[in-house]
N, C-alpha and C positions, 0 to 999 in steps of 0.2 A: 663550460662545465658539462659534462655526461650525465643525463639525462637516463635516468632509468626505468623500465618498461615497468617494473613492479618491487614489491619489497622483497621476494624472494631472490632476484635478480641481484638487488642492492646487498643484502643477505652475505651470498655467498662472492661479491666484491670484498665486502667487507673482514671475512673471514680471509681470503687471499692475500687482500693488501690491508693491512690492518691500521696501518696509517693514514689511510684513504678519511677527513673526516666529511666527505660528502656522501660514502657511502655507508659510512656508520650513521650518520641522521638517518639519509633514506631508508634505512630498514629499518625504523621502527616508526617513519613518518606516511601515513598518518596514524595516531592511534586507533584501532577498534574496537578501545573500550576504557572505560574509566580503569582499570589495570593499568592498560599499556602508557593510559594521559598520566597515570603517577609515576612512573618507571624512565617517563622522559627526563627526569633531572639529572639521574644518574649516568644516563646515555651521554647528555648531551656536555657533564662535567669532565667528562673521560673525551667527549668531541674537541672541547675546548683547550686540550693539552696538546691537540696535535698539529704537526705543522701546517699551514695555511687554512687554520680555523677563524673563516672569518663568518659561519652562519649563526656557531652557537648561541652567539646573544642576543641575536632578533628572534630566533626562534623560540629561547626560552623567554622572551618578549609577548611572543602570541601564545604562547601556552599560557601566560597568566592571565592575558586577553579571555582565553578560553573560560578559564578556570573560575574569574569574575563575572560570567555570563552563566554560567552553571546556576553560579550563587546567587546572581540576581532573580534568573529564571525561578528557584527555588522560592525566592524568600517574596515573589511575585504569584507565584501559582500553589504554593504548598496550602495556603489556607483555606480550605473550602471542602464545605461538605461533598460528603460523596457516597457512595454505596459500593460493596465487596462484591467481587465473583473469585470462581474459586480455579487455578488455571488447573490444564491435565499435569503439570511438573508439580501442585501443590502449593503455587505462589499465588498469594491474593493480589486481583488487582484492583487498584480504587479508579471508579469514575466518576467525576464530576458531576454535580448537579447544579450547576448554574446558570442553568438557559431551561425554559419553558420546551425545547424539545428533547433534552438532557431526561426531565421528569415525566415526560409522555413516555418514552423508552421506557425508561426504569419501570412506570408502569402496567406496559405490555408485558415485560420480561418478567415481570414479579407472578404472572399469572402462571412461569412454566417453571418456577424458582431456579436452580440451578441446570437444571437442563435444557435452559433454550438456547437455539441451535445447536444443541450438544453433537448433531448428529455434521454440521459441517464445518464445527471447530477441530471436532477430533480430527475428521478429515484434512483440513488443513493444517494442523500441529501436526501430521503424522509424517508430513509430506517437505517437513521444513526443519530446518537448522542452521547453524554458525556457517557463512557463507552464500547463504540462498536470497533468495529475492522477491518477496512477495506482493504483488500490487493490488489494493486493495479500489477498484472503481466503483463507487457510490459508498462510501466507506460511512457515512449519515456521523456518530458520534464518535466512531473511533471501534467500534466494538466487537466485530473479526479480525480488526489490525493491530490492539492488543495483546490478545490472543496468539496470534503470529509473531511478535514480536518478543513474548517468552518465550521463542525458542531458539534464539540470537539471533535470527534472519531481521536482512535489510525489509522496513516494510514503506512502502508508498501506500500514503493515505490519499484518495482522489475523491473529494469532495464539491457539489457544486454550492452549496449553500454555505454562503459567508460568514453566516451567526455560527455555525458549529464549526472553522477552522479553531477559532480559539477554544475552545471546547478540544479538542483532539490534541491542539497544544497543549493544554494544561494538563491531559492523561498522560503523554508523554514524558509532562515534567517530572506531574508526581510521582510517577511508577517509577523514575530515571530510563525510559527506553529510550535511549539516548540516539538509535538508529530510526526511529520510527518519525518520519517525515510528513506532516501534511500537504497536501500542493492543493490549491482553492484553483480548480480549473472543471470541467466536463471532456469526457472521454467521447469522440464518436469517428466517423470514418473520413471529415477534413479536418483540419486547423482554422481556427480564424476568433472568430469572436462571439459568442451566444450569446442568448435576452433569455434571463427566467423572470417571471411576474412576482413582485415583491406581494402582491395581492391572492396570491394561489396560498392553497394553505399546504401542500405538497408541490412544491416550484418547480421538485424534478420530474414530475410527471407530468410531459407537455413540454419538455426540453427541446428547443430548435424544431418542433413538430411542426410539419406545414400546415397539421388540420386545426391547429389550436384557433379557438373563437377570436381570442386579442392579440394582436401580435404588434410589433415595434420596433422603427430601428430608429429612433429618434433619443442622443445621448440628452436632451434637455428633459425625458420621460420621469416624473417623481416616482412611477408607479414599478419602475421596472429596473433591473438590476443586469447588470453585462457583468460576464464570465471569459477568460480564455480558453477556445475549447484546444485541445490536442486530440493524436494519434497516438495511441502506445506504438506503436513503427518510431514513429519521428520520437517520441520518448527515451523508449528503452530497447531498440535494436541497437544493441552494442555489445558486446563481447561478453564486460563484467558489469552491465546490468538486464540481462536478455532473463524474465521472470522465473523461478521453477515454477511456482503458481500464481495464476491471476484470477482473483474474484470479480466475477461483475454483476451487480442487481442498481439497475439503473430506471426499473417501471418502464419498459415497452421498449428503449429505445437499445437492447442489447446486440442486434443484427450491425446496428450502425457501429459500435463499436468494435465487435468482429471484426468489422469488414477493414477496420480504423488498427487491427494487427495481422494483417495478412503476412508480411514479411516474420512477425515471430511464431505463426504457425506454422509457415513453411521449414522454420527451423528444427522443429518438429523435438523443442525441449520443455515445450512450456504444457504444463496442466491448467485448462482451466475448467472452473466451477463458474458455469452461467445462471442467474435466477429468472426464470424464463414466464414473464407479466403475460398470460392467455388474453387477458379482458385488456391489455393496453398496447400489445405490437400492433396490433395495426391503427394504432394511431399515426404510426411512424411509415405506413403501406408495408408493413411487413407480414411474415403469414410463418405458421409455426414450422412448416417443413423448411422454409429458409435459417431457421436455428440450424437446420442439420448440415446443411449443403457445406458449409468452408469445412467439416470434418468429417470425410468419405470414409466408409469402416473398414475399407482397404490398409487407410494408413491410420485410423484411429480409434483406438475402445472408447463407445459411447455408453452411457450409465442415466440411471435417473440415484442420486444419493435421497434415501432412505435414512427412519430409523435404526431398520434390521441392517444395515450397509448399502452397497453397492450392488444397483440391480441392471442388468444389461438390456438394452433398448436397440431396434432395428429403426423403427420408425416411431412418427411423435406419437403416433395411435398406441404407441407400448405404454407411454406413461399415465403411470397409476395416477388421481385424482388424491390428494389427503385433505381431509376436512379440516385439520387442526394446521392445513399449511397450503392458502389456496395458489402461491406461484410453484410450482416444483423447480428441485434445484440440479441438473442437471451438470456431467462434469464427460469432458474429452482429454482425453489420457493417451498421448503418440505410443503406438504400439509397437516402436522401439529402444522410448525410454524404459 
């Protein structure tokens, strides 16, 4: 059987050879959206008339598969209190408050009402749509990947703390952002395996740090909780998922992670928006002019994101201090994109 690179491919098979029913499925498989998952019956009634149709009916098999996980997922996570935000499209989104750091959030945010981070949401909605790729590292309840996800864009959630994957799932459900993917791992510059202290009361602050007071590699540990850490390289250096933007606020340890996409900056497609911890990199021996070094201003527009927008920075000694925001959010932008 031929194998096709994409659905565009399969597409215009199918327009050619109209008889072809392998490549009438593939172009409409997979769906990318509850549209295209209802539209597969028709596809696949008109697949089943033609000669050596022998996929249609396992396929229309795993589409009910589908369809019944939807409805579970729903009739699993729809219940539950939550609280509105308002997206820039005008769509409200609800998130969950069912975990003790769900209702800490909520209570930080409630102090700037609707406009907190307004200043790197928009930024990020501006910058994303139907076919984009947005990865979200340290992504805590779900709450810039959201956000990113009203805009059809693929979003990776990268969370290290285990009590809020389900928490991001269930925003997921209920919003139906049916693209928007949790992954319970940590981002830094190897692969392997991490320890966060179940006993920290911020567990990703002190993530893999050598200088942390307790450290552990013993799996019999009550007190301690393993993670898998990845590389965005080893992630998403791949063709149709290389990021348009990546967020990272990860408390101190954001240089590791950099260093953890050197292959997707060399690509020189991706935007990212760094939250750059003063009082925690060098926890990790890092120092603020190493923020700058993977992005030489030769090949890249550096920014600190503001209120009032995008303000252009030479060195770290450019960034402004904000009282109402003590990590500043700084963002490298390939000055070919």
């Amino acid at each position: 059987m031929y194998v096709f690179k994409s659905k565009s491919e399969a597409k215009r098979r199918a327009v050619q050879t109209p008889t072809d029913p392998a490549a009438l499925m593939a172009s409409v498989w997979p769906p990318f959206s509850r549209t295209e998952l209802g539209q597969m019956t028709r596809v696949l009634c008109k697949a089943a008339t033609l000669p050596r149709a022998d996929g249609p009916r396992y396929l229309m098999s795993r589409i009910m598969q589908l369809a019944a996980l939807l409805r579970n997922r729903a009739a699993r996570d729809g219940q539950t209190e939550t609280w509105t935000m308002k997206a820039v499209n005008g769509q409200d989104i609800l998130f969950p408050l069912g975990d003790p750091g769900a209702i800490a959030f909520k209570a930080m945010a409630d102090e700037y009402g609707q406009s907190y981070e307004k200043a790197l949401i928009d930024f990020v909605v501006g910058r994303l749509g139907p076919g984009d790729v947005f990865v979200d590292v340290g992504a805590h309840i779900g709450y810039i990947s959201a956000f990113a996800a009203t805009t059809g864009a693929s979003v990776f959630a990268i969370e290290i703390q285990r009590e809020l994957i389900p928490l991001i799932e269930q925003l997921a459900t209920i919003n139906a952002f049916d693209i928007l993917r949790p992954l319970h791992a940590g981002a830094s510059n190897r692969a392997g395996l991490g320890m966060i202290s179940r006993i920290d009361t911020t567990p990703g602050a002190g993530f893999t740090s050598e200088t942390r007071r307790f450290t552990s590699e013993y799996p019999q540990s009550v007190v301690d909780d393993f993670v898998p850490i990845i590389t965005l390289d080893d992630a998403f250096d791949r063709d149709r998922l290389v990021p348009t933007v990546i967020k990272i606020d990860v408390e101190g340890h954001e240089i590791a992670v950099i260093e953890g996409a050197r292959r997707i900056i060399a690509r020189g497609e991706t935007t990212f928006v760094v939250e750059f911890h003063p009082h925690l990199i060098e926890n990790y021996h890092g120092t603020a002019s190493g923020l700058l070094a993977p992005f030489p201003a030769e090949r890249w527009h550096r920014f600190q994101l503001t209120d009032d927008g995008l303000r252009a920075i030479d060195t770290m000694s450019d960034v402004t201090p904000d009282p109402r925001d003590p990590n500043p959010k700084l963002v490298f932008e390939p000055r070919e994109a």
